[in-house]
C-alpha positions as CSV (number, residue, x, y, z in Angstrom):
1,X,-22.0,26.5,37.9
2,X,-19.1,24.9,39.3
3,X,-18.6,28.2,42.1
4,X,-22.3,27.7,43.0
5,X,-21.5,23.8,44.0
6,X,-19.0,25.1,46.2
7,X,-20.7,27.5,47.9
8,X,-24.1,25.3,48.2
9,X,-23.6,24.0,51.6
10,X,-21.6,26.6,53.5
11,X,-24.3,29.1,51.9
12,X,-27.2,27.2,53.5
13,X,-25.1,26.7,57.0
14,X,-24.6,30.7,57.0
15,X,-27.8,31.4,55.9
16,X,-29.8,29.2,59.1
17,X,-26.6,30.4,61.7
18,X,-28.2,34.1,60.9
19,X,-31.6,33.8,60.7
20,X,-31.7,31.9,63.8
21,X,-29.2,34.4,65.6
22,X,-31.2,36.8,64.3
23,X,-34.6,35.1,65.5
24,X,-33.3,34.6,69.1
25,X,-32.2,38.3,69.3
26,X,-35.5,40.0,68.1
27,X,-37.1,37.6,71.0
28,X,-38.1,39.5,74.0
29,X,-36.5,38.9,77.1
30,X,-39.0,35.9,78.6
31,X,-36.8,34.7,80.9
32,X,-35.0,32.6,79.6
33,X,-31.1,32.6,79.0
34,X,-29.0,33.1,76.0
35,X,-25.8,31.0,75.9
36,X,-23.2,30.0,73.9
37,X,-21.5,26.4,73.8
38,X,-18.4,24.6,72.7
39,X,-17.6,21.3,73.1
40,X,-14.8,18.9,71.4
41,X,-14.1,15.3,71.5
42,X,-13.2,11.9,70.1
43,X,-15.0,7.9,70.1
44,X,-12.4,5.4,68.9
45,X,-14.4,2.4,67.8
46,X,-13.9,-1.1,66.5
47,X,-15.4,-0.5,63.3
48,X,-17.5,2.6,61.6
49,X,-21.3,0.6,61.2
50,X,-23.7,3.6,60.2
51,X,-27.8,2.6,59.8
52,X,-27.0,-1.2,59.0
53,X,-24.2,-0.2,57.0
54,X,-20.4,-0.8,57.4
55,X,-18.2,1.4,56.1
56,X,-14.8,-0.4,56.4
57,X,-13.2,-2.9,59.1
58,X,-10.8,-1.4,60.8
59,X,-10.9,0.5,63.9
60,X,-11.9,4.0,63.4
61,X,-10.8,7.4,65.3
62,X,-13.9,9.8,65.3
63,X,-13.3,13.2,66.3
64,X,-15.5,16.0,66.4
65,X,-16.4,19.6,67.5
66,X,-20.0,21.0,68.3
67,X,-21.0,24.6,68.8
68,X,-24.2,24.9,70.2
69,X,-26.5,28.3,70.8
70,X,-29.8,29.7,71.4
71,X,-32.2,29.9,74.6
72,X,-33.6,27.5,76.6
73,X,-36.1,26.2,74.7
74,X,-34.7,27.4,71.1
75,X,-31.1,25.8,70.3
76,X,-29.2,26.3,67.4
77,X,-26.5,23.9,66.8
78,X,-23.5,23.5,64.3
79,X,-21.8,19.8,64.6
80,X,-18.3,18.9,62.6
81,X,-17.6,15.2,62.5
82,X,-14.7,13.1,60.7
83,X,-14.7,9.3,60.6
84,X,-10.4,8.4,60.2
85,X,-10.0,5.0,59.6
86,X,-6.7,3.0,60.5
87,X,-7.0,1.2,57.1
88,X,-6.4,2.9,53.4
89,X,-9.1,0.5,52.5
90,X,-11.6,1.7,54.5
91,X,-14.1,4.9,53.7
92,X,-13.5,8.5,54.9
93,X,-16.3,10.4,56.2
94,X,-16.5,14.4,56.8
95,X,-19.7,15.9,58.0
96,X,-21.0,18.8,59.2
97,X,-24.5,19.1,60.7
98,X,-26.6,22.3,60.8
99,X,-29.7,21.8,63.3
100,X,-32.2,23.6,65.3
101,X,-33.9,21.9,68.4
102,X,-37.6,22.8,70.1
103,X,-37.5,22.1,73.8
104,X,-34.9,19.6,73.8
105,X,-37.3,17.1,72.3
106,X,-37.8,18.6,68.3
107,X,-35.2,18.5,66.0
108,X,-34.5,19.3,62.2
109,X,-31.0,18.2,60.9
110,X,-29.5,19.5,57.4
111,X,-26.4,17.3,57.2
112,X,-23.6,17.3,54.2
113,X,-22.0,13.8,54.1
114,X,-18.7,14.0,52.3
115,X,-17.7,10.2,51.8
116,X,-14.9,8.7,49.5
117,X,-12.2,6.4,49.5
118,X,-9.1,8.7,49.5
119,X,-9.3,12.3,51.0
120,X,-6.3,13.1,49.3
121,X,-7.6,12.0,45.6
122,X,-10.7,11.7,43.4
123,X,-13.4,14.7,43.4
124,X,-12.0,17.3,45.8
125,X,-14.2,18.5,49.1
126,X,-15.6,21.5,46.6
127,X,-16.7,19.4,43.9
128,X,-20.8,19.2,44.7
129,X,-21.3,17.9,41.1
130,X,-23.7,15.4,41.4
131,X,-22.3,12.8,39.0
132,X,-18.8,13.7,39.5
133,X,-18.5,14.9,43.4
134,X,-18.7,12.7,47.1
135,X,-21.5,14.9,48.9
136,X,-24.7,13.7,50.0
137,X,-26.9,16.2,51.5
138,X,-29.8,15.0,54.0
139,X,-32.5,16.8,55.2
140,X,-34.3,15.1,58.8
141,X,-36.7,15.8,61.4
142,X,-36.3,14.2,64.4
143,X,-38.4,13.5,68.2
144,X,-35.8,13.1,70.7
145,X,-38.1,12.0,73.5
146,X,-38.8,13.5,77.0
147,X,-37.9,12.3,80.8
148,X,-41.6,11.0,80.7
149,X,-41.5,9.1,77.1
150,X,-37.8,8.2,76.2
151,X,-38.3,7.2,72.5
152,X,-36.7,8.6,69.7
153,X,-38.4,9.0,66.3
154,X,-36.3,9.9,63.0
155,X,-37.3,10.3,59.5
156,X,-34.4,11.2,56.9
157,X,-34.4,12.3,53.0
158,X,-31.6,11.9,50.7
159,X,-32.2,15.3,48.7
160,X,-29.0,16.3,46.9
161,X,-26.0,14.8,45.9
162,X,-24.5,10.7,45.4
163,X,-27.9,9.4,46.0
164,X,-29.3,9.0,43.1
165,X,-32.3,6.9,44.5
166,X,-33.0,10.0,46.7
167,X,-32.9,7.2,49.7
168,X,-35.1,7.3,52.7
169,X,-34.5,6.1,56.0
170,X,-37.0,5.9,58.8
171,X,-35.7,5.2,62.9
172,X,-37.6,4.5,65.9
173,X,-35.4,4.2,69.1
174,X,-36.2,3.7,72.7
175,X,-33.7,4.5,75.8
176,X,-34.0,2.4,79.1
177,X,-30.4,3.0,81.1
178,X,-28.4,1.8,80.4
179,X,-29.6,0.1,77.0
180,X,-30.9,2.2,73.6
181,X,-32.9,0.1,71.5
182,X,-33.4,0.7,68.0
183,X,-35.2,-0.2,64.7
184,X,-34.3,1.0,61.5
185,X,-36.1,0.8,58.5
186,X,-36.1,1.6,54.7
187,X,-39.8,2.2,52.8
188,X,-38.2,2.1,49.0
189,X,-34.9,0.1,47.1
190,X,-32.1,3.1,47.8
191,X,-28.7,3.0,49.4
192,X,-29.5,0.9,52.0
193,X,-30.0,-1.9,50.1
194,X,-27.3,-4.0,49.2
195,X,-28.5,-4.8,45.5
196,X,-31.1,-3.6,43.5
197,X,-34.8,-4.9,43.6
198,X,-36.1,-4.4,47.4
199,X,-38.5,-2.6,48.7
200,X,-39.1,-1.9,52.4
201,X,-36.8,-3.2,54.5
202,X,-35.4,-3.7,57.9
203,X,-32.1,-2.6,57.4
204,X,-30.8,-1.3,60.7
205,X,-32.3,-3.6,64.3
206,X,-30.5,-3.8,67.6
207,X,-29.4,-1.6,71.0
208,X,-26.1,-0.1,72.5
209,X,-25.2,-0.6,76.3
210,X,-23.5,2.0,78.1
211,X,-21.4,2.2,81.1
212,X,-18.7,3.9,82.8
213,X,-15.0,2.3,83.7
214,X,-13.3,3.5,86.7
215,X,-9.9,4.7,86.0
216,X,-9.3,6.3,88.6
217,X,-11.3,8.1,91.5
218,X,-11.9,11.0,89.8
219,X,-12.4,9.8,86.7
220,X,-14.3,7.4,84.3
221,X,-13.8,6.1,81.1
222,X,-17.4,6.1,78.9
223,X,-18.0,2.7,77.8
224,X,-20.2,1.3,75.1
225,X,-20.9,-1.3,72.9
226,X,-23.0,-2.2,70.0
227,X,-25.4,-5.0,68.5
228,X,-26.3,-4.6,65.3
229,X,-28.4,-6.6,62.9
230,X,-29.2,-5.7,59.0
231,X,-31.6,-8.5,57.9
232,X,-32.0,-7.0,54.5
233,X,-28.3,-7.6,53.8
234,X,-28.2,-10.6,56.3
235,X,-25.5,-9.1,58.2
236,X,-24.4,-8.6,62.1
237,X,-22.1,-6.6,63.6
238,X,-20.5,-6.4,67.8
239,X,-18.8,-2.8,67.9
240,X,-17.2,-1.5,71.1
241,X,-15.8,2.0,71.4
242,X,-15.0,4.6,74.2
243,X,-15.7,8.2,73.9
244,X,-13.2,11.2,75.0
């Protein structure tokens, strides 16, 4: 038992990776081009706020590394993320993503969140137990909007792992340059609540702005900063970061 809770996740990452490869291989050739993508990078933030939620408050370093592969209009992508905080106090966050996206605008996300206090102690990275391990595994479909209708429509299920209340969490978002707007929302008491006895709630309401900072004349430093309200926990947060 304890062997098959380690190899749950990577299992299921291996598994879409190869029918997916194998999908976009058996394709004819349509016209469109295979390719193969990899991209690395870091956002240092004021403070890690995910859905509403703030995981600590210290600054955080994010870095990450995304592999991305398919055709055109059939992408395959595998996403590792880590959320370091400056602070022992703070939560640690490992995740790895698993997705496949339509035409740039569909989207289904299996995501394993690996959160605890201390990396180095408690349940070990393997340890999927349910009571005993740190992994919460999501499952999501997702509209990412097109040049003619920028919105962004997410729905996301809590189906495995330190959620016992098998959480939902529902997101509608709308881009206008250089502000993204967003409105998140919870239909049932789960981990987005801050105690027991809610139902639906707003949990997640506000927009990012974007820009650029000249550094020099060839290059610019991305720029963006946060407003977030979570009026079911009657909290608000200001984050700024920059991404690399």
């Amino acid at each position: 038992m304890r062997l098959f809770q380690q190899l749950l996740v990577p299992s299921i990452i291996i598994i879409l990776m190869f029918v997916f490869s194998i999908g976009s291989n058996a394709q004819e050739n349509d016209g469109e081009e295979r390719f193969v993508q990899f991209d690395a990078g870091a956002d240092f933030v004021s403070r890690f706020v995910w859905r509403g939620i703030s995981e600590g408050d210290a600054p955080y370093i994010m870095p990450w590394i995304d592999m991305t592969f398919g055709r055109n209009n059939h992408k395959f992508n595998l996403l590792v993320d880590v959320a370091q905080p400056f602070s022992k106090d703070d939560l640690f966050q490992f995740d790895i993503e698993a997705s496949y996206c339509f035409k740039d605008a569909f989207r289904l996300t299996l995501t394993d969140y690996f959160v605890t206090d201390d990396p180095f102690e408690g349940a070990g990275y393997f340890n999927y137990n349910e009571r005993t391990g740190n992994h919460l595994l999501e499952l999501s479909a997702e509209f990412e909007g097109t040049e003619r209708f920028p919105a962004r429509l997410m729905a996301a299920y809590n189906f495995y792992g330190s959620d016992p209340d098998r959480s939902i969490y529902l997101e509608a978002g709308y881009k206008a340059e250089p502000f993204t707007f967003f409105l998140g929302m919870t239909p049932r008491t789960g981990m987005y609540h801050t105690e027991d006895g809610f139902g639906f709630s707003f949990v997640n309401i506000g927009f990012t702005f974007e820009k650029e900072i000249p550094v020099t004349e060839k290059f610019r430093l991305p720029f963006f900063t946060s407003l977030i309200v979570n009026p079911q926990a009657e909290r608000v947060y200001l984050v700024a970061g920059i991404s690399l």
